[in-house]
KEBA-287099 format. One record per residue (C-alpha): z, y, x. Coordinates in steps of 0.5 Angstrom, whole numbers, padded with zeros to 4 digits, always signed. Example, Ala and Ser with C-alpha at 12.3 -4.5 7.8 and 13.67 -1.06 7.14 Angstrom:
2
+0016-0009+0025/+0014-0002+0027/
***
This chain:
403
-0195-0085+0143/-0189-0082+0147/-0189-0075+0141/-0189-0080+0137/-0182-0083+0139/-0179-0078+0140/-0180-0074+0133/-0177-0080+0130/-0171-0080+0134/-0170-0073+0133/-0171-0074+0125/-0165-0080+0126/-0161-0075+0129/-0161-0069+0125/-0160-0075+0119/-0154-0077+0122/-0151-0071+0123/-0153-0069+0116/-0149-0075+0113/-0143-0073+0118/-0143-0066+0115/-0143-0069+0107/-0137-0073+0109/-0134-0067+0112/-0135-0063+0105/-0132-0069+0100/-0126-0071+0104/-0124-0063+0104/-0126-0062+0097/-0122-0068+0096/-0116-0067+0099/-0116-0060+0097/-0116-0063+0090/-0110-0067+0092/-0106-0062+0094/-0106-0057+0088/-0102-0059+0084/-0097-0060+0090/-0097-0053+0091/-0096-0050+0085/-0091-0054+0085/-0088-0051+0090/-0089-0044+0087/-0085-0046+0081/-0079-0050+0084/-0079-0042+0089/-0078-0039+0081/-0070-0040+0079/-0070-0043+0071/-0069-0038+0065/-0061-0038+0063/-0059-0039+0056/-0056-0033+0053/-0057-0028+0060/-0061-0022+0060/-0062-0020+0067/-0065-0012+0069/-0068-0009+0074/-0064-0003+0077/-0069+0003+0074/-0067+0000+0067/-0060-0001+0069/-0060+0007+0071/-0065+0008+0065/-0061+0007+0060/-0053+0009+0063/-0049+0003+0060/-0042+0003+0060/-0037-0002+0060/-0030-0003+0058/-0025-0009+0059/-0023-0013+0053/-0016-0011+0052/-0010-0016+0051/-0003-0013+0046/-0001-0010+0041/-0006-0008+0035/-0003-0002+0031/-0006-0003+0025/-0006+0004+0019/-0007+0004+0013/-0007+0009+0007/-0006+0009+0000/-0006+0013-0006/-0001+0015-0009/+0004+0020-0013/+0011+0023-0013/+0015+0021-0018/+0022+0022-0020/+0027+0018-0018/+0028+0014-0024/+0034+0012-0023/+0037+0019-0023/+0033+0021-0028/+0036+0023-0036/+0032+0024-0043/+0038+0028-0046/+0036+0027-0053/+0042+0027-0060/+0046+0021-0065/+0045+0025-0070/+0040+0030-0074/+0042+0036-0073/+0039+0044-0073/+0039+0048-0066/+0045+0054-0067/+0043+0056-0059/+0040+0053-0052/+0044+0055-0046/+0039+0052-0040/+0031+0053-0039/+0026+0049-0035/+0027+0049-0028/+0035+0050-0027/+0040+0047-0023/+0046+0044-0028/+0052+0041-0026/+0055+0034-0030/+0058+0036-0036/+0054+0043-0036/+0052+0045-0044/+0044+0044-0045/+0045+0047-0053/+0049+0047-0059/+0047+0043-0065/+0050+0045-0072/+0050+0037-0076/+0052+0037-0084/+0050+0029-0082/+0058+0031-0077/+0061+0035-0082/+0060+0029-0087/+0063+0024-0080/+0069+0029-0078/+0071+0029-0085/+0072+0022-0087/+0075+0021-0081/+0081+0027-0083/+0081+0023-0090/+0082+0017-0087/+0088+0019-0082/+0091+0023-0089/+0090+0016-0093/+0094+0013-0087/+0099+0018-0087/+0100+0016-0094/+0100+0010-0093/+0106+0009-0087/+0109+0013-0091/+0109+0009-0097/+0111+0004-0093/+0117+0006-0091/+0119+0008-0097/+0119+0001-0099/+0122-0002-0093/+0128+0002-0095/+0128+0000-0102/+0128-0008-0100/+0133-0006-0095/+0137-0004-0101/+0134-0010-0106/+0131-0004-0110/+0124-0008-0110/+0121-0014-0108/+0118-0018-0102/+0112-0017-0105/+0113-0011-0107/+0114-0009-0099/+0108-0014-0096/+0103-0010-0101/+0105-0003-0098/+0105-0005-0090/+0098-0009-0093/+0095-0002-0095/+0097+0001-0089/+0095-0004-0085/+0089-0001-0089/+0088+0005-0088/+0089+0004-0080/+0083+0001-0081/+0079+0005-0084/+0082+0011-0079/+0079+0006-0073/+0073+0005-0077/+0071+0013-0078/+0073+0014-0070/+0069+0009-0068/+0063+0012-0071/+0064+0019-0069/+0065+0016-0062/+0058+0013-0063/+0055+0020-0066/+0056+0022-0059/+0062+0027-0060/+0067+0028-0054/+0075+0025-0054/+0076+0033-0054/+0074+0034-0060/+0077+0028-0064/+0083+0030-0061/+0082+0038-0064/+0081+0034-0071/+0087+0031-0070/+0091+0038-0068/+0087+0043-0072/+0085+0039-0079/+0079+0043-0079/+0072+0040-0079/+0066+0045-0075/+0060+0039-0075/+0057+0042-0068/+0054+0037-0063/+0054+0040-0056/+0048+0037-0052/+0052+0036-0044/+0048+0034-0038/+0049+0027-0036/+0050+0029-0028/+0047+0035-0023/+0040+0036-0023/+0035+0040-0025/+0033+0041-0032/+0025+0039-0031/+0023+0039-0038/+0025+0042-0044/+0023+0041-0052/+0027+0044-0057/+0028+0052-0059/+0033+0055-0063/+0033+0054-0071/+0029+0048-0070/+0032+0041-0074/+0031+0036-0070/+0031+0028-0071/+0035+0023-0066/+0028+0020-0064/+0026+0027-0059/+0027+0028-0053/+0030+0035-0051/+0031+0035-0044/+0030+0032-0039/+0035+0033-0033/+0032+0030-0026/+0036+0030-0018/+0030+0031-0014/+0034+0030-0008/+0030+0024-0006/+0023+0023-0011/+0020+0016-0011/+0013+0016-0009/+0008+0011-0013/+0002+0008-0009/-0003+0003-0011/-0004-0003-0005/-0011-0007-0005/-0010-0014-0005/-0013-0015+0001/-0007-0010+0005/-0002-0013+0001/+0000-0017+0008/+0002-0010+0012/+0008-0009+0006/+0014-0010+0006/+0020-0008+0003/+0025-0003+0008/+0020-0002+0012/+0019+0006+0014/+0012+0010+0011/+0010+0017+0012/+0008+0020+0006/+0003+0028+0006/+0001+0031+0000/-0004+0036-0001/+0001+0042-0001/+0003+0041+0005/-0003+0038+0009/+0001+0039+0016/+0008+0035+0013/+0009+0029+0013/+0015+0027+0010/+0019+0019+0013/+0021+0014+0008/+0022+0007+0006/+0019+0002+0002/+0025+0000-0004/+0021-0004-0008/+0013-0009-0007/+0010-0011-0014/+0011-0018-0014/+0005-0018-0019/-0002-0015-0018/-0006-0010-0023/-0012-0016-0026/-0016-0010-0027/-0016-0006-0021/-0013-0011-0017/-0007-0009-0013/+0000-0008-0012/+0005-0002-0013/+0009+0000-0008/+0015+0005-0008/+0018+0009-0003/+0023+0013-0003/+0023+0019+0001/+0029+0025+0002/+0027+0031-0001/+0033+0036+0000/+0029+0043-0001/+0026+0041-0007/+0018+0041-0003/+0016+0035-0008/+0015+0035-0014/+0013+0031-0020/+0006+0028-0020/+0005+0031-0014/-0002+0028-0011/+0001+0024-0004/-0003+0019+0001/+0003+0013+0004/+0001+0012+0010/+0003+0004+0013/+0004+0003+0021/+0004-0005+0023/+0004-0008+0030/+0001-0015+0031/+0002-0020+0036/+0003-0018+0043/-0003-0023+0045/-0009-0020+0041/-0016-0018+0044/-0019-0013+0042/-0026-0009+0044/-0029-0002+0042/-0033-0002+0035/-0038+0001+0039/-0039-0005+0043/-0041-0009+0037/-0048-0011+0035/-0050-0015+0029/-0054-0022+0031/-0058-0028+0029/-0052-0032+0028/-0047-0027+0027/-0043-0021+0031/-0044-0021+0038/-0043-0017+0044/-0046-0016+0051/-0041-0018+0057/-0043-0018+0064/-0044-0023+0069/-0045-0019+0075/-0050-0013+0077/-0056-0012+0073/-0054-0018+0069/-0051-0020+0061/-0049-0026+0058/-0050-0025+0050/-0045-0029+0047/-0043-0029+0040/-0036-0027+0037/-0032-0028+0031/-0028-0021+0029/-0022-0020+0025/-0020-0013+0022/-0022-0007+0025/-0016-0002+0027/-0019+0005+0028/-0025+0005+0034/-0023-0002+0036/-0024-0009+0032/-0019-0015+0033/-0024-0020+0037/-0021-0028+0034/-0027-0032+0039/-0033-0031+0043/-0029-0027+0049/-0023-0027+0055/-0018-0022+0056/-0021-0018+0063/-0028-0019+0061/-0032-0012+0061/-0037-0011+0055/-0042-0006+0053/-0040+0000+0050/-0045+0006+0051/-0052+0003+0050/-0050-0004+0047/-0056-0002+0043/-0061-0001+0047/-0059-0008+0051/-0060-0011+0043/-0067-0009+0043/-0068-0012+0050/-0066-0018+0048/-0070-0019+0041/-0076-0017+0047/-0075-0023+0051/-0072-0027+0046/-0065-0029+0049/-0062-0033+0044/-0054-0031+0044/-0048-0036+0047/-0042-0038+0043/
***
């Protein structure tokens, strides 16, 4: 009876502790259930949130890729362009040395390449068309000296009432005549071309000779020359070309797009192919008010100094144009600049092992540098050397860039 007893109670008991036990389990389980989440919440608020537009690198990718950097710099931008273009006479001392009247070449006095004096004989011409002209010229001073005298006969003779009023107002119309027709045979010779020396010898000699001098028109250099001897030549050809190389024009082509860097008196530098190592200083006398529809540009002229003859005409030659910009320009290195989902973008540094991407408008490029309009600040430093590989490590994490 006693055992008996005694088996249930030690049955109860280990019930008892059993229950205890189960309680134990779930309360703990429990509470590890609730306390989950809490905890990784608290892992993730130790975690800083990523930042818009930086990309951040471990010191073994900084000392892998060797990036360099540079200031963005503030001042003035020395802006060079370059043009085609070709030397050309000056124009304005320039003379196509043709004849007033047809004519057949007697003798030539100068060939191509000589240097003339103003006045200098170029050739001779023999015109039958001029001995035609200085012989209506001598018979119009004969009729005049006819005339004036028949006047004078007459005038007398009313003096003594020999003839009448009449009489006398005839002969002083008639030599008012011949006056005229004198003037009219002048004027023509004048306008053959025939130098006041020559009339004057017709009037003193009487004699015609029908020769036609071709004279240089100023100092220069015979530049071209189409006529030989015993050739009949008419007044639409050009016989010489007398040019004073002293300064030439230089004829370059603007594109519309650089028009805005010209302007007039403004000084330029000009080579040419003949002397690659030269470089001849000019200034810009005239900017085309017009552009070419076809080609789309401007014509320019220079006007350079050319006192030892070292250009010559249709010479090939580049004009190069130098322009500063405002003092407050910002400018960075092309090779810090890399094309990105919205646009142009750089890399600047935030601090060590950190670069914002930020995205920039740029303007024209000046040798290795570009005009940057927004997206940077004066000072900041920027990638050069290894822009590119920080490109590659953006699109991997995918940053998209900060405007």
């Amino acid at each position: 009876m006693r055992d008996s007893r005694l088996n249930r109670n030690t049955t109860g008991f280990l019930a008892r502790v059993m229950r205890s036990l189960v309680a134990c389990v779930i309360v703990t389980v429990s509470m590890a259930c609730e306390n989950k989440p809490a905890d990784t919440s608290a892992v993730k608020q130790n975690i800083p949130p990523a930042q818009s537009g930086l990309l951040r690198l471990t010191p073994e990718e900084l000392s892998r890729m060797q990036l360099e950097l540079v200031p963005v710099a503030q001042g003035q931008l020395l802006s060079h362009r370059e043009f085609p273009a070709t030397v050309q006479a000056n124009q304005n001392e320039l003379a196509e040395v043709t004849t007033l009247i047809r004519g057949r070449v007697v003798k030539v006095h100068v060939d191509v390449g000589q240097d003339v004096k103003k006045g200098a004989l170029l050739a001779m011409l023999h015109s039958l068309d001029l001995g035609v002209a200085e012989g209506d010229y001598l018979k119009a001073g004969a009729r005049l000296h006819e005339a004036e005298l028949a006047h004078l006969r007459a005038k007398e003779l009313y003096e003594n009432k020999a003839v009448s009023l009449a009489e006398l107002q005839r002969r002083e119309a008639a030599m008012k005549t011949a006056r005229a027709e004198l003037r009219e045979t002048k004027n023509r010779l004048q306008l053959l071309g025939v130098p006041p020396e020559e009339i004057d010898r017709l009037d003193r000699e009487l004699t015609i000779k029908a020769d036609m001098p071709l004279r240089a028109p100023f100092d220069g250099r015979v530049i071209t020359r189409n006529i030989t001897r015993g050739e009949v030549v008419e007044t639409e050809q050009k016989l010489f070309t007398v040019a004073n190389l002293t300064d030439v024009w230089v004829i370059a082509n603007v594109p519309e797009k650089d028009v805005r860097f010209i302007r007039k008196d403004q000084k330029v530098n000009v080579v040419v192919a003949a002397y690659p190592h030269a470089i001849f200083s000019g200034t810009i006398t005239y900017v085309g008010d017009v552009l070419d529809p076809a080609t789309r540009t401007m014509s320019l002229r220079v006007t350079v100094p050319n006192p030892e003859r070292l250009l010559k005409p249709e010479m090939f030659a580049i004009v190069s144009v130098f322009a500063t910009s405002s003092p407050d320009v910002l400018s960075v290195p092309i090779a810090s600049v890399q094309d990105g989902p919205v646009g142009k973008m750089v890399f600047v540094q935030r601090e060590a092992g950190a670069f914002e991407v930020r995205t920039v408008k740029l303007g024209n490029e000046e040798g290795d540098v570009v005009r940057v309009l927004e997206g940077v600040k004066a000072g900041e430093q920027v990638v050069t050397k290894g822009s590119f590989a920080l490109k590659s490590e953006m699109e991997r994490h995918k940053i998209e860039p900060s405007l």
